[in-house]
TORPA-4810 file (N, C-alpha, C, O; in nm, 3 decimals):
<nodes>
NODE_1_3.929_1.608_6.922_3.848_1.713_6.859_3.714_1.722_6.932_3.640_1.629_6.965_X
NODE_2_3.699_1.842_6.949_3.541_1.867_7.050_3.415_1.887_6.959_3.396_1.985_6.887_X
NODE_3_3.337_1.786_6.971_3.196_1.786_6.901_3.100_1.830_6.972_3.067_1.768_7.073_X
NODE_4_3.036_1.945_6.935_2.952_2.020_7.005_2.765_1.982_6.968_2.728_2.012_6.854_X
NODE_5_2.685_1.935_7.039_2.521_1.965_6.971_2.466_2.014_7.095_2.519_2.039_7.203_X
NODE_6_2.324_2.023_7.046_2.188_2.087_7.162_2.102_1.951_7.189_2.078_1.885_7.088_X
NODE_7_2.046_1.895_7.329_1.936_1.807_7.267_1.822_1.875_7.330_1.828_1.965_7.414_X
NODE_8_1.718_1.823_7.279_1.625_1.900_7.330_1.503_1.743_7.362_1.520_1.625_7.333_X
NODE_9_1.410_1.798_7.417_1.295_1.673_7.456_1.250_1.596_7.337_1.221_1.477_7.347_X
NODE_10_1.243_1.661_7.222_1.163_1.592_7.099_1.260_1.512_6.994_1.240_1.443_6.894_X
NODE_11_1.359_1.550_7.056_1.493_1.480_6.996_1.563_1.385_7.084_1.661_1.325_7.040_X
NODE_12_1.525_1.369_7.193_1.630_1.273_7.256_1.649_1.167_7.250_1.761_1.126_7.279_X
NODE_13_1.539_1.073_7.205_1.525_0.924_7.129_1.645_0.929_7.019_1.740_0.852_7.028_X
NODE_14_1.633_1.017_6.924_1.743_0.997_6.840_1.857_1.043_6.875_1.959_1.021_6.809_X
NODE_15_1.856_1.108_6.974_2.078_1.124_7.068_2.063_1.006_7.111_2.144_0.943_7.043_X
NODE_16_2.014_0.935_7.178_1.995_0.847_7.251_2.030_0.700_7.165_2.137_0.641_7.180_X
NODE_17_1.943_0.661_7.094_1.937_0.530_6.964_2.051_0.541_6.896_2.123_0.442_6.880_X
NODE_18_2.076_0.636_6.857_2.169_0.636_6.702_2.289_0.747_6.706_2.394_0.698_6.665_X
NODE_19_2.298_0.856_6.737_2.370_0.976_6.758_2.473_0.914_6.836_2.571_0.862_6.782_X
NODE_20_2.455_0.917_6.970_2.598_0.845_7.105_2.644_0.714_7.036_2.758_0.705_6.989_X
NODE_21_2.559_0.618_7.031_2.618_0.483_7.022_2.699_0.488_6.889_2.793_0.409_6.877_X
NODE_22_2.670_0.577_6.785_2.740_0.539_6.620_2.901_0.645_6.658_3.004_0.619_6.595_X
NODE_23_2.901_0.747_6.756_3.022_0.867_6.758_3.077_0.783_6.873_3.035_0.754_6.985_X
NODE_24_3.232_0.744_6.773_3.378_0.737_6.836_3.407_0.834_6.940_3.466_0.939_6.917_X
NODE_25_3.366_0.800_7.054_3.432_0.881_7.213_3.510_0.850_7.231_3.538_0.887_7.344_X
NODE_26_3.611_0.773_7.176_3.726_0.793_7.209_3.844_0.895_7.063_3.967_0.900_7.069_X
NODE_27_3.782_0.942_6.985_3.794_0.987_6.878_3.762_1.157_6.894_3.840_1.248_6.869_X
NODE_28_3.631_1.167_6.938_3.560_1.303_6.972_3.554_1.316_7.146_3.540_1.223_7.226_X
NODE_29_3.569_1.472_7.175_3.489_1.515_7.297_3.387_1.600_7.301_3.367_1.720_7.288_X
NODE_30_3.304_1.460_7.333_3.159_1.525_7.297_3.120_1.618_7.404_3.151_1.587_7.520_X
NODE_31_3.050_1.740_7.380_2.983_1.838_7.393_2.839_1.870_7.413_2.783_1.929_7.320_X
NODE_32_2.779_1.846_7.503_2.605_1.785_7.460_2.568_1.925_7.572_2.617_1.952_7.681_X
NODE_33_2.477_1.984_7.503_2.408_2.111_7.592_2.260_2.054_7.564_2.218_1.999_7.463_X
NODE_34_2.183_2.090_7.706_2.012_2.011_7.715_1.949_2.135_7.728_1.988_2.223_7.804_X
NODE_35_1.826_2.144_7.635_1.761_2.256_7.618_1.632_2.204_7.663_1.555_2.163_7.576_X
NODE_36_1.596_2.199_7.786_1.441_2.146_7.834_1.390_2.281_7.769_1.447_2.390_7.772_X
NODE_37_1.239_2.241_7.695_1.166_2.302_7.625_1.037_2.238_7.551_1.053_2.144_7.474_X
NODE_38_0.938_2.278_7.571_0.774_2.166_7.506_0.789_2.220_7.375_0.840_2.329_7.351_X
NODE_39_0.726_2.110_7.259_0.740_2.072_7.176_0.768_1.984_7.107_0.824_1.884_7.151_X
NODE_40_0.728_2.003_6.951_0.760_1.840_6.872_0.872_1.853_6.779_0.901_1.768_6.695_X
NODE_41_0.964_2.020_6.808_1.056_1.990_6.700_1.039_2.044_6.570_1.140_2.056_6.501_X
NODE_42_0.895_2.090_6.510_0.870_2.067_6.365_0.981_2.230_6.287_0.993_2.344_6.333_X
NODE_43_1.023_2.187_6.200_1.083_2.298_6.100_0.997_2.453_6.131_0.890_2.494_6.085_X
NODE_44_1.058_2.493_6.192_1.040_2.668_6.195_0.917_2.713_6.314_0.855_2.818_6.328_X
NODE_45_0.914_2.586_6.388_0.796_2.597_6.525_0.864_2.664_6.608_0.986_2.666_6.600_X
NODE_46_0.791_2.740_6.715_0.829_2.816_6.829_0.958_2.726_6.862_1.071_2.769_6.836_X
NODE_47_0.937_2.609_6.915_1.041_2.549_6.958_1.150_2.513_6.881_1.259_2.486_6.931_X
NODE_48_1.126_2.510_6.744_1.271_2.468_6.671_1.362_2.578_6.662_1.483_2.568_6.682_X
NODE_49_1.291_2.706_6.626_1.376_2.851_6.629_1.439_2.916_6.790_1.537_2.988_6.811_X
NODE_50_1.331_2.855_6.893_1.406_2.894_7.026_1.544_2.785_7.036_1.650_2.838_7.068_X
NODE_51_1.545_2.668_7.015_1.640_2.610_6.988_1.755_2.695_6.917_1.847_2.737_6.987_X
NODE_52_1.751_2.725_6.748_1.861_2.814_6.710_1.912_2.903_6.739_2.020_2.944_6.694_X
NODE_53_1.818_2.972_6.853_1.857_3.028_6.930_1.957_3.030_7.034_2.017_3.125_7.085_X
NODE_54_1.963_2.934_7.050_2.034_2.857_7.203_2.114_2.853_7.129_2.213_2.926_7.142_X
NODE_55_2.100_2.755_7.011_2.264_2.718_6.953_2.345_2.820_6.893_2.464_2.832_6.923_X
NODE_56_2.304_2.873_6.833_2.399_2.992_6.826_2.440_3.084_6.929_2.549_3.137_6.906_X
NODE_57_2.377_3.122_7.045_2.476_3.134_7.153_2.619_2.999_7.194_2.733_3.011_7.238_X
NODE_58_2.573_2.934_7.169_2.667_2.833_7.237_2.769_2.848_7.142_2.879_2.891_7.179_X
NODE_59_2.743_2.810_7.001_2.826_2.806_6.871_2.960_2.948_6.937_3.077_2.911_6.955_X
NODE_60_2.929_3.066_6.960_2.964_3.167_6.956_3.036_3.147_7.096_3.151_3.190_7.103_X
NODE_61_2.981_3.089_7.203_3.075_3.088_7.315_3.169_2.964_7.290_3.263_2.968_7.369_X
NODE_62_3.173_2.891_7.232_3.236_2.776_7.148_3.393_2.822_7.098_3.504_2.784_7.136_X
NODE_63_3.354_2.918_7.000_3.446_3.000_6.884_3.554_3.040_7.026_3.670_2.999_7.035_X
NODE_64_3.479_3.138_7.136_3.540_3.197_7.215_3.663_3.104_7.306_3.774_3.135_7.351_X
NODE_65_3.619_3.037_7.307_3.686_2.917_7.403_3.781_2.808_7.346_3.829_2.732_7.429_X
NODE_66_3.808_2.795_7.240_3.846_2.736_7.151_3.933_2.838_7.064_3.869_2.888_6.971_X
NODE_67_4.024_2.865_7.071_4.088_2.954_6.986_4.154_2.902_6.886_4.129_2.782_6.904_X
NODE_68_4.216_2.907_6.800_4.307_2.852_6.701_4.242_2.677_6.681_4.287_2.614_6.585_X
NODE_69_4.156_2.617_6.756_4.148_2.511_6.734_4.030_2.447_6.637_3.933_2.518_6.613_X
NODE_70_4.033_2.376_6.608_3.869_2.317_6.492_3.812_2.253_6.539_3.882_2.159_6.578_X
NODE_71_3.670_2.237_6.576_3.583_2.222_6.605_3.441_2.166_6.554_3.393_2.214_6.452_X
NODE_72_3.387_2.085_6.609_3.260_2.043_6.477_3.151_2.128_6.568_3.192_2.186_6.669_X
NODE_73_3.018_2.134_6.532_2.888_2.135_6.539_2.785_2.065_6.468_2.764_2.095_6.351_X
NODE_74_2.695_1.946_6.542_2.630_1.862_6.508_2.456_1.860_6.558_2.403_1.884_6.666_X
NODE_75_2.411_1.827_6.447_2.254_1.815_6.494_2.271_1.676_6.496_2.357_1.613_6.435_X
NODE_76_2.132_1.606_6.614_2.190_1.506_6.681_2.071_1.399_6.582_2.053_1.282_6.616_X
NODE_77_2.001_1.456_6.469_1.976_1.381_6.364_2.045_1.287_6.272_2.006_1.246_6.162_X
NODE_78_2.150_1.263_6.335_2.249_1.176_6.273_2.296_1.040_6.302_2.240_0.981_6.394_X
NODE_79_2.391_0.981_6.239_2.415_0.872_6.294_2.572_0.836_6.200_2.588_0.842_6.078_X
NODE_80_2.648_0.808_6.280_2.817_0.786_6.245_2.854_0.681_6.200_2.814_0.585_6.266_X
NODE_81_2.935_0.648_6.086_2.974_0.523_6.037_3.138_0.535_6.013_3.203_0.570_5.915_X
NODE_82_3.181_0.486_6.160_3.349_0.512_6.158_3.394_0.693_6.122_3.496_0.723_6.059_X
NODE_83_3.319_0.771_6.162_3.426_0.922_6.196_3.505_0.930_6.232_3.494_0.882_6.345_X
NODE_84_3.649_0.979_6.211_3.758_1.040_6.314_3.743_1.186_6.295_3.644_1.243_6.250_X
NODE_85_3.854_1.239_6.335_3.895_1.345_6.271_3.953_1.403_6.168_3.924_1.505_6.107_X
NODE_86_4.061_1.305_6.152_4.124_1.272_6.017_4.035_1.308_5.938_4.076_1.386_5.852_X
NODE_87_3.897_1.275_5.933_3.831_1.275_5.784_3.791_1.454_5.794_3.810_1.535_5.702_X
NODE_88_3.742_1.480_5.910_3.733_1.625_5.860_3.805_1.675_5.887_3.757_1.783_5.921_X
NODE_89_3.963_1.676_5.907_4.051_1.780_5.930_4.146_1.770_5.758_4.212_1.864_5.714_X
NODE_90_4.136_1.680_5.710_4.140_1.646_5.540_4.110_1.741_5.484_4.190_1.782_5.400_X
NODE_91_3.935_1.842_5.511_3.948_1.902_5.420_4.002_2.053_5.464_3.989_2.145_5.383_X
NODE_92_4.057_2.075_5.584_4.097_2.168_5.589_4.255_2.220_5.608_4.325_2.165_5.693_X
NODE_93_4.326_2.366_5.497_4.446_2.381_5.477_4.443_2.503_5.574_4.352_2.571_5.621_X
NODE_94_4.564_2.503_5.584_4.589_2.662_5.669_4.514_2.780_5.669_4.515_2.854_5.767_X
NODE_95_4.429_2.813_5.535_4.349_2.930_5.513_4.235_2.886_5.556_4.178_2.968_5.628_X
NODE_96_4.178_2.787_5.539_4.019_2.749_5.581_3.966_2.766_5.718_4.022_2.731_5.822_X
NODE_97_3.843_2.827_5.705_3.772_2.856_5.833_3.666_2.773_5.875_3.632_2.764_5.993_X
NODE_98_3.601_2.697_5.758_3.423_2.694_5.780_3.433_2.545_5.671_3.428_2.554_5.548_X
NODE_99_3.444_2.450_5.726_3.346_2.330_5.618_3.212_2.281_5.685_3.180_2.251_5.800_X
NODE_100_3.147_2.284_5.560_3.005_2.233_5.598_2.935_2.156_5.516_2.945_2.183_5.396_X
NODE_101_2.850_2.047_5.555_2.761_1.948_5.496_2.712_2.016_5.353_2.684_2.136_5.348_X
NODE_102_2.705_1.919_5.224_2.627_1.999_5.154_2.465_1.957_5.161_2.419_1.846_5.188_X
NODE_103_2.383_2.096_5.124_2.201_2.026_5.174_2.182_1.946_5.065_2.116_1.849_5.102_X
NODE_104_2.212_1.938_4.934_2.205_1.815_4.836_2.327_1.809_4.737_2.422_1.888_4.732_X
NODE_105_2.310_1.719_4.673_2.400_1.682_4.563_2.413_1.787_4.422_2.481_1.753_4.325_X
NODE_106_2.344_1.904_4.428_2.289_1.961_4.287_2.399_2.089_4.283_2.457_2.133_4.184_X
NODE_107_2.410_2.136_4.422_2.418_2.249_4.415_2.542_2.291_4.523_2.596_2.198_4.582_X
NODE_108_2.584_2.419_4.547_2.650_2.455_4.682_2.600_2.565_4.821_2.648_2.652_4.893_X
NODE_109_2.460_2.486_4.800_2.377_2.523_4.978_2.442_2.498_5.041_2.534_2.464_4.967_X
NODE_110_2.479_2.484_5.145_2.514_2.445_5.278_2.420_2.412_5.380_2.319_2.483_5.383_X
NODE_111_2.431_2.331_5.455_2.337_2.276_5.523_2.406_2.319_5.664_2.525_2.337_5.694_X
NODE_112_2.289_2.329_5.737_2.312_2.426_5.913_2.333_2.305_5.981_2.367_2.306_6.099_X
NODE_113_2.314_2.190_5.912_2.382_2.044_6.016_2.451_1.963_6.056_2.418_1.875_6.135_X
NODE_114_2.554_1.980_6.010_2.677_1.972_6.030_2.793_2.053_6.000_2.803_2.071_5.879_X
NODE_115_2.903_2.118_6.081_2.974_2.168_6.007_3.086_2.202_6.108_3.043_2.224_6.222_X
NODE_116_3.257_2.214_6.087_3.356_2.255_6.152_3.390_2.403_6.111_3.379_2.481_6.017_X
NODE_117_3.436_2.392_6.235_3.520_2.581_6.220_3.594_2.580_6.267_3.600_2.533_6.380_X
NODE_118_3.692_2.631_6.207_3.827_2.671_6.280_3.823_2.815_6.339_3.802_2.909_6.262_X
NODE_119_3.843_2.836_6.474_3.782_2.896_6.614_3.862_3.043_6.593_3.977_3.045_6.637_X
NODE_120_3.813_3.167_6.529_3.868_3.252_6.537_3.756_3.382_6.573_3.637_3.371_6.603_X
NODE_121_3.856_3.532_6.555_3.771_3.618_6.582_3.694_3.647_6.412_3.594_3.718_6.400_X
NODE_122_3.750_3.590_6.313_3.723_3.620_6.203_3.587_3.550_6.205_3.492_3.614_6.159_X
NODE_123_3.563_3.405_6.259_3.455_3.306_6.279_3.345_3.344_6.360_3.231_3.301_6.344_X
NODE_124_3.392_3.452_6.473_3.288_3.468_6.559_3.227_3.561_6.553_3.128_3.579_6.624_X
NODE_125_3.293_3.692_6.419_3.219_3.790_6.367_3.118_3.750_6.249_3.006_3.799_6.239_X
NODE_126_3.163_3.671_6.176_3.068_3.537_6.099_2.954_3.503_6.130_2.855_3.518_6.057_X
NODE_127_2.956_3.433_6.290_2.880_3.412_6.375_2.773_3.467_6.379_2.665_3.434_6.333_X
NODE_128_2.815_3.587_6.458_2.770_3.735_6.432_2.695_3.769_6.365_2.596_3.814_6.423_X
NODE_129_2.686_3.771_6.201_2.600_3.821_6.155_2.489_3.698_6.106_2.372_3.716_6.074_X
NODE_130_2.569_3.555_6.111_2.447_3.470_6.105_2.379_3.480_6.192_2.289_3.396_6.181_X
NODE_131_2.365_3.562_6.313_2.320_3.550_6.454_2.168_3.646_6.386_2.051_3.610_6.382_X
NODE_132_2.220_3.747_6.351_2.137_3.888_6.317_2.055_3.857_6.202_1.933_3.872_6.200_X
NODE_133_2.123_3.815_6.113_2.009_3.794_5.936_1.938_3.656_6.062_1.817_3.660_6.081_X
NODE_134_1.996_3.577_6.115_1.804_3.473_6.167_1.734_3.549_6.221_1.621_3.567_6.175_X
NODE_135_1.777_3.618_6.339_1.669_3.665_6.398_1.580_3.769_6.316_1.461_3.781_6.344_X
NODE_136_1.657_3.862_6.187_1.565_3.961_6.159_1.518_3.885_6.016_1.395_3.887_6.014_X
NODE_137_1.556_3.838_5.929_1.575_3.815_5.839_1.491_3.698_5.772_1.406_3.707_5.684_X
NODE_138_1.552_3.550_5.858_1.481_3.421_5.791_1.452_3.363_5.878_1.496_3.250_5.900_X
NODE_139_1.350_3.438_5.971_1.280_3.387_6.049_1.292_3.262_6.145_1.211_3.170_6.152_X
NODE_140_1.393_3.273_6.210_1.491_3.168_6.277_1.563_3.071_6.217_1.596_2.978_6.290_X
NODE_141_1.597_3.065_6.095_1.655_2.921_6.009_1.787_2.952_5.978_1.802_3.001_5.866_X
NODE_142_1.881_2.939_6.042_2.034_2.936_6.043_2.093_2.847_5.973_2.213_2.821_5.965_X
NODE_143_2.008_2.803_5.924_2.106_2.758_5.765_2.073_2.814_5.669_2.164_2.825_5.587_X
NODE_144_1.950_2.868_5.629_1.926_3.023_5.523_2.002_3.119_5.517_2.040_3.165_5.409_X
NODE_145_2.050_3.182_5.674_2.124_3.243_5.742_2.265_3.277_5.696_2.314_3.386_5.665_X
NODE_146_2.327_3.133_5.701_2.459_3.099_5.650_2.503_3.149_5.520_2.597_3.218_5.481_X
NODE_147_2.382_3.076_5.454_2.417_3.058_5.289_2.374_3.261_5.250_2.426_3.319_5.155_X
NODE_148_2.301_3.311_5.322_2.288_3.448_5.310_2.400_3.566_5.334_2.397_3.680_5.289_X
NODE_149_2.482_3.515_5.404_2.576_3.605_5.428_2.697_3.540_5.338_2.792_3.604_5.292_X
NODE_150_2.677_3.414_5.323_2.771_3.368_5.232_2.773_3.429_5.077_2.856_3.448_4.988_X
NODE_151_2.693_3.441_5.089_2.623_3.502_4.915_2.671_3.632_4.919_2.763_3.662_4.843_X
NODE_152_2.608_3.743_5.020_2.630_3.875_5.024_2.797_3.905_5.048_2.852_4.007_5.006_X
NODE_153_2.859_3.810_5.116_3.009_3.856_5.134_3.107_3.719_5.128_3.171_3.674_5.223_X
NODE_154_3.102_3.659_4.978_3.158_3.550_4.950_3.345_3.541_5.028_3.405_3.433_5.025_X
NODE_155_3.397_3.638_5.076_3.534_3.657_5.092_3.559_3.632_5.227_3.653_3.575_5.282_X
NODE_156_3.431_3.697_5.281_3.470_3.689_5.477_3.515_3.586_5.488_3.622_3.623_5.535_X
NODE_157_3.526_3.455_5.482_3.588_3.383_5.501_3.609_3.255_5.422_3.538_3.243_5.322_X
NODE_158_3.686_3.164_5.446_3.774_3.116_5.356_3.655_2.929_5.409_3.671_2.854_5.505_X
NODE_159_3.553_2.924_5.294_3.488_2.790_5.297_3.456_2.677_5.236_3.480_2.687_5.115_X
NODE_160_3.412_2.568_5.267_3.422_2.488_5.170_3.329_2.361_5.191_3.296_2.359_5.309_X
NODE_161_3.285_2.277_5.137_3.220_2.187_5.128_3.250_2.078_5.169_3.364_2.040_5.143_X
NODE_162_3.162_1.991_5.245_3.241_1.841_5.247_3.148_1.778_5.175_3.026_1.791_5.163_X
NODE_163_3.312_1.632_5.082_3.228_1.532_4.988_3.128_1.437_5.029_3.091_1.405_5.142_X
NODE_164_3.097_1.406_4.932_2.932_1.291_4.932_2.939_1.180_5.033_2.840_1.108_5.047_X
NODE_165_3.095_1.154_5.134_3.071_1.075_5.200_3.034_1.126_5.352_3.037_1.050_5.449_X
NODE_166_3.000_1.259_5.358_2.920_1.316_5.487_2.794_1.331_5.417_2.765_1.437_5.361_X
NODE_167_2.693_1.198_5.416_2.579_1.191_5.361_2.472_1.279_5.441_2.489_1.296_5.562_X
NODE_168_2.317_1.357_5.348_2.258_1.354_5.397_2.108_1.315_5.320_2.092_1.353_5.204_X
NODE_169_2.019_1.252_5.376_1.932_1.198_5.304_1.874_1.291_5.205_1.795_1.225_5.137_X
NODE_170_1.877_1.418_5.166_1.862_1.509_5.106_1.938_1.515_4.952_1.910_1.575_4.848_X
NODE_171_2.040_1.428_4.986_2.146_1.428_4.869_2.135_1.321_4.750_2.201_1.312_4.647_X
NODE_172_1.992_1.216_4.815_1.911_1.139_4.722_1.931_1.027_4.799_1.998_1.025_4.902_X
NODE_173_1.851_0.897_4.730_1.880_0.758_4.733_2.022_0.695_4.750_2.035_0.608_4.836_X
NODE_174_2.101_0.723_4.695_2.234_0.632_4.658_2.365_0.738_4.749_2.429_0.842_4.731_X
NODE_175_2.348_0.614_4.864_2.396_0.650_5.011_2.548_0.614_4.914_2.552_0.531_4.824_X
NODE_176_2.666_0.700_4.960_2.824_0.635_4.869_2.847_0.504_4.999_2.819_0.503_5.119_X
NODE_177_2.901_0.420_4.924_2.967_0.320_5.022_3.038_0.337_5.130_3.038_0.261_5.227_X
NODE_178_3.124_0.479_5.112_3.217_0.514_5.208_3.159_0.679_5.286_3.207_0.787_5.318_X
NODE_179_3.056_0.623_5.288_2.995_0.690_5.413_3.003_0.712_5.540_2.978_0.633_5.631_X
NODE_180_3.046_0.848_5.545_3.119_0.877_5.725_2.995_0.845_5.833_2.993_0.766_5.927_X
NODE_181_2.867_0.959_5.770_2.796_0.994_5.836_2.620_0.979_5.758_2.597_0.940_5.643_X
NODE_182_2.552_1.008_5.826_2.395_0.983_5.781_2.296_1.125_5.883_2.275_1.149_6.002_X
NODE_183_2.273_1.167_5.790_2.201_1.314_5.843_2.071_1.297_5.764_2.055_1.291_5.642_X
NODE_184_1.969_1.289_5.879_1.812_1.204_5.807_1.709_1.340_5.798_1.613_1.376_5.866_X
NODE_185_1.776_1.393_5.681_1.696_1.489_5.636_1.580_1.480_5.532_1.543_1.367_5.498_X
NODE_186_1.518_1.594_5.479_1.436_1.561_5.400_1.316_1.437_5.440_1.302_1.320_5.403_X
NODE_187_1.238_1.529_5.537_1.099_1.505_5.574_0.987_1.579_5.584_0.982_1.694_5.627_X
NODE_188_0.889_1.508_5.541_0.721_1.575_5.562_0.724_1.630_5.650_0.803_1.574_5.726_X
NODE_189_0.659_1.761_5.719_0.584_1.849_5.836_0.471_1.757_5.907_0.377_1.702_5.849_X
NODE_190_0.499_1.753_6.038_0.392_1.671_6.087_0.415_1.554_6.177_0.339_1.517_6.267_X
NODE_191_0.540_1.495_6.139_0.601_1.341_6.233_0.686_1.392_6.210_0.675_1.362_6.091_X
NODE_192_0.786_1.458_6.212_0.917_1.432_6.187_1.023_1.323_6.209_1.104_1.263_6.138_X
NODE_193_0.971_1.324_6.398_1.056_1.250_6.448_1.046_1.082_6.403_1.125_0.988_6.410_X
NODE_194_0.915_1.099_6.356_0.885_0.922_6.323_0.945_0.890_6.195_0.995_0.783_6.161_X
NODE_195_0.932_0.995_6.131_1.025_1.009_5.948_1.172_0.955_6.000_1.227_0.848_5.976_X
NODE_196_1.216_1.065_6.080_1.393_1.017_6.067_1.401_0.942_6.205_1.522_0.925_6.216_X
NODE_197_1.354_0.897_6.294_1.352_0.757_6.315_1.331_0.631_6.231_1.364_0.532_6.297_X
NODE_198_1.292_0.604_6.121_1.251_0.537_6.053_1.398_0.559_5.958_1.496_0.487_5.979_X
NODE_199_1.399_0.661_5.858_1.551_0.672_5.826_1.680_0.594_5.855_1.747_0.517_5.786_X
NODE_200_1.692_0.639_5.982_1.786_0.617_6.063_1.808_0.464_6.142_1.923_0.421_6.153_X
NODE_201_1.703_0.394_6.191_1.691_0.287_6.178_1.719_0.186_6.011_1.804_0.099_5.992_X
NODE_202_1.622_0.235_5.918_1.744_0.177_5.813_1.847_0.151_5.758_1.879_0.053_5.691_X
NODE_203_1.905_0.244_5.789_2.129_0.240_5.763_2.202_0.260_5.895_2.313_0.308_5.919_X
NODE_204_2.101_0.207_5.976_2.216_0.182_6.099_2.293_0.085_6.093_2.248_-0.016_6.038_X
NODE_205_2.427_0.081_6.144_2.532_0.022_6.113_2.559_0.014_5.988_2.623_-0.087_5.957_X
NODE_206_2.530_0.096_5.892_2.614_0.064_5.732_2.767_0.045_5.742_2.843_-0.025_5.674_X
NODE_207_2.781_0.091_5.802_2.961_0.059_5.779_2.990_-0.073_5.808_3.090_-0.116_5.751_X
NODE_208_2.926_-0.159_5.889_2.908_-0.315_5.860_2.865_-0.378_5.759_2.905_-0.492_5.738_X
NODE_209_2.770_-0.313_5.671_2.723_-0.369_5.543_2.840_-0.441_5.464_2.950_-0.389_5.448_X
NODE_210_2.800_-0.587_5.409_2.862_-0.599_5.306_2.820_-0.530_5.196_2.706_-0.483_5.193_X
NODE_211_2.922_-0.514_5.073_2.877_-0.470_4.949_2.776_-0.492_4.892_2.734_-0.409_4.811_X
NODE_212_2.719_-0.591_4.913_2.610_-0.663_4.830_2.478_-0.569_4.900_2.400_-0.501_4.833_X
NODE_213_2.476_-0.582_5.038_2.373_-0.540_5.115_2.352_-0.357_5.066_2.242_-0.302_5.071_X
NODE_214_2.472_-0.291_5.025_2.467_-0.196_5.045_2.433_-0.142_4.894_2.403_-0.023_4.885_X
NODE_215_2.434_-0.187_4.824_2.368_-0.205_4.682_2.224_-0.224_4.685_2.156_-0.137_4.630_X
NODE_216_2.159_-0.336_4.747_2.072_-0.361_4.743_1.987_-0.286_4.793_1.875_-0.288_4.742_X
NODE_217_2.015_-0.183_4.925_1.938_-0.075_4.983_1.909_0.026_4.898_1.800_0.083_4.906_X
NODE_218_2.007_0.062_4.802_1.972_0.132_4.711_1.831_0.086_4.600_1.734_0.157_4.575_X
NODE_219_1.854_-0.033_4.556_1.779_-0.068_4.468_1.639_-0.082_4.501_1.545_-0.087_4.422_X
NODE_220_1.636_-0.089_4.619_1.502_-0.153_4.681_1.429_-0.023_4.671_1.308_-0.013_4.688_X
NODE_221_1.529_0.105_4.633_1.438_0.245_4.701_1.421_0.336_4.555_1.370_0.446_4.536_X
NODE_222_1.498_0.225_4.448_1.476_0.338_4.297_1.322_0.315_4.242_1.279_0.412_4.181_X
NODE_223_1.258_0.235_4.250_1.098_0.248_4.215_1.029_0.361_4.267_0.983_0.443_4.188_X
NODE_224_1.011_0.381_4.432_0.969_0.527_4.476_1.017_0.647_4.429_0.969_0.757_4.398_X
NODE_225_1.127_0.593_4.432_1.225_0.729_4.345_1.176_0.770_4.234_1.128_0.883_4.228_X
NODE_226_1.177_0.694_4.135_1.154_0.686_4.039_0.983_0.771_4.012_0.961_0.858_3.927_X
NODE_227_0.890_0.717_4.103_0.754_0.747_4.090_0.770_0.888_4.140_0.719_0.975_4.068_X
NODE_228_0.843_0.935_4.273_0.822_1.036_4.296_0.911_1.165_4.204_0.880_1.281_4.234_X
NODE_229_1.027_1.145_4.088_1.067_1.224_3.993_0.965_1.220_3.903_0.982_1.298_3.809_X
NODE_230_0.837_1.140_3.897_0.741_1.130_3.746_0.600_1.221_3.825_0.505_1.272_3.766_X
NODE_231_0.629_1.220_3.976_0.481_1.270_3.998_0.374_1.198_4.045_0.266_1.240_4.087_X
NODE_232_0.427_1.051_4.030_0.336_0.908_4.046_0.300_0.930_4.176_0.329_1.030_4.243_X
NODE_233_0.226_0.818_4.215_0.212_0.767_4.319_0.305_0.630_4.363_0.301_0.537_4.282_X
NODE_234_0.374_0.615_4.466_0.484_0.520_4.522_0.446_0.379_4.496_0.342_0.344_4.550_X
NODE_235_0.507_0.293_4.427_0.433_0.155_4.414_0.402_0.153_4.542_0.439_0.251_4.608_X
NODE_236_0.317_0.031_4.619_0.268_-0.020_4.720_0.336_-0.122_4.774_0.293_-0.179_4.875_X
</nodes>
């Protein structure tokens, strides 16, 4: 199965650390397109939207090249705990076009950071108009994008969600045990990269965790939690 991402300069520490070394190459064929470009990356900066830019060309020459076959697309904010394919070809039946990460546990957003498609012209007219609502619409954010055309024309195609074990830090504290993946979302404006470096360095290698350990990561993190659902300030 061909895994497709972008890296760019402000991201390459994390393709580099955590992204390559956690993804089964012998499982995936990885796909890596380099977007030299200045910048730090931040949510909706010149450089993060010229990025979505890029990627959705590629996404779309992707679809083209790939016909009948499924396909992932990955932001390289991640980090793998035993993926195959198996796990995401599970959730898809003969009708399905589109599974994608959910952005939290509450609801059915979809998140622009992970997600497979099965490679059609139905997908690349899809494409298509996620291409058009970013650029005119939500101001480069192709995962607004998504969930916008998803809303306006729930039928175009046939989609679906993947479960709580394609984690993303967005989806709360309490990582599931059987966690594929780790997508270190949900950060402050300003460091990003030092936020989900920091993330990501914490549950590296979870899929080595014993049980005990993997409990305990949780627990260690329900006090902040806790302060930040009341409004508090984070114990110290």
């Amino acid at each position: 199965m061909k895994l497709y991402c972008v890296i760019t300069p402000s991201h390459r520490s994390l393709y580099q650390r955590f992204f390559v070394p956690s993804l089964a190459r012998s499982e995936f064929e990885l796909q890596a397109f380099w977007l030299d470009q200045a910048g730090n990356g931040e949510f909706l900066a010149d450089d993060f939207t010229n990025c979505i830019k890029f990627k959705l060309a590629k996404i779309r020459e992707s679809i083209q090249q790939n016909r009948g076959e499924i396909i992932v697309w990955s932001d390289i904010d991640i980090q793998f705990f035993g993926l195959r394919p198996d796990h995401i070809l599970a959730y898809f039946d003969p009708e399905t076009d589109f599974v994608a990460q959910r952005l939290n546990s509450r609801d059915d957003v979809i998140c622009g950071g992970f997600y497979a498609i099965r490679c059609s012209i139905k997908m690349t007219d899809f494409f298509d108009r996620v291409t058009l609502v970013t650029h005119k619409e939500t101001g480069g954010n192709e995962q607004e994008a998504i969930n916008s055309v998803l809303a306006i024309a729930p039928n175009s195609i046939n989609s679906r969600l993947f479960g709580s074990e394609f984690y993303a830090r967005s989806h709360g504290i309490r990582i599931p045990p059987d966690a594929r993946l780790h997508h270190a979302t949900c950060v402050v404006q300003g460091d990003s990269i030092r936020q989900k470096t920091q993330m990501l360095e914490a549950l590296q290698h979870f899929d080595q965790w014993s049980p005990l350990k993997k409990n305990w990561y949780v627990l260690q993190r329900l006090p902040a939690a806790l302060c930040r659902k009341l409004g508090r300030p984070a114990p110290s």
